[in-house]
C-alpha positions as CSV (number, residue, x, y, z in Angstrom):
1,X,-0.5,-17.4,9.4
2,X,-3.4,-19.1,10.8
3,X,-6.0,-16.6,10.2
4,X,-8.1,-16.8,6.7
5,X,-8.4,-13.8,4.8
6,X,-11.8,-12.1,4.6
7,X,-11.5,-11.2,0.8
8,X,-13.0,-12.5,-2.1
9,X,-10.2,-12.9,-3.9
10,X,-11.3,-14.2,-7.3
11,X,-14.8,-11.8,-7.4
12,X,-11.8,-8.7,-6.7
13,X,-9.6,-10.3,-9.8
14,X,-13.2,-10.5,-12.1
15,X,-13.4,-6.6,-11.0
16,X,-12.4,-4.0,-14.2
17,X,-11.6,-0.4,-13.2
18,X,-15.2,0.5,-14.2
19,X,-16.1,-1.0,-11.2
20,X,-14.6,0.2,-8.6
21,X,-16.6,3.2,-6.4
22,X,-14.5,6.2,-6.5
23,X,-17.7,8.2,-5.1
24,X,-15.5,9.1,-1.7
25,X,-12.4,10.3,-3.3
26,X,-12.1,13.9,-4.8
27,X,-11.1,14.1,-8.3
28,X,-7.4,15.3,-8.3
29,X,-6.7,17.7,-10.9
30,X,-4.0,19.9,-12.3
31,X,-4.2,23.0,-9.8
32,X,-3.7,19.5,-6.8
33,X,-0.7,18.6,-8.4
34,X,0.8,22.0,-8.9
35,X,0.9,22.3,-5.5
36,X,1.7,19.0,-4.2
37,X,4.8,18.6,-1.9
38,X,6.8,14.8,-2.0
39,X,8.4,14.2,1.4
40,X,10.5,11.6,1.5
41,X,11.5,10.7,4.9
42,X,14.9,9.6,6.1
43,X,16.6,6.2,6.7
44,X,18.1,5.2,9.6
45,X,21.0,2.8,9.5
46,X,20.6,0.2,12.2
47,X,22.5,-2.8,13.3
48,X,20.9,-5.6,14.7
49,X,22.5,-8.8,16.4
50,X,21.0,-11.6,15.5
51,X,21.8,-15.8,16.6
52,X,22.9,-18.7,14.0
53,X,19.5,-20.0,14.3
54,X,17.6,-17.3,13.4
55,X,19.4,-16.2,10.0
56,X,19.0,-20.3,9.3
């Protein structure tokens, strides 16, 4: 990969939870929950031909 990274790594691992903005994101409470849906999609087997080479 030859493109550097734009984060600041080591200020982001000096960071506590405190510190983090959650100003955009709603407050999920109980009532959210209750009617929460998980929807898992589904896999797909696939096959896929590959050369020597390439699994080297």
């Amino acid at each position: 990969m030859s493109k550097k990274s734009g984060t600041d790594w080591k200020r982001l691992a000096r960071m506590t939870d405190s510190d983090i903005d959650y100003s955009d994101v709603p407050k999920l409470d109980d009532a959210f929950f209750e009617q929460a849906e998980l929807h898992v999609p589904l896999k797909q087997p696939i096959t896929m031909r590959l050369d020597a080479d390439v699994t080297e």
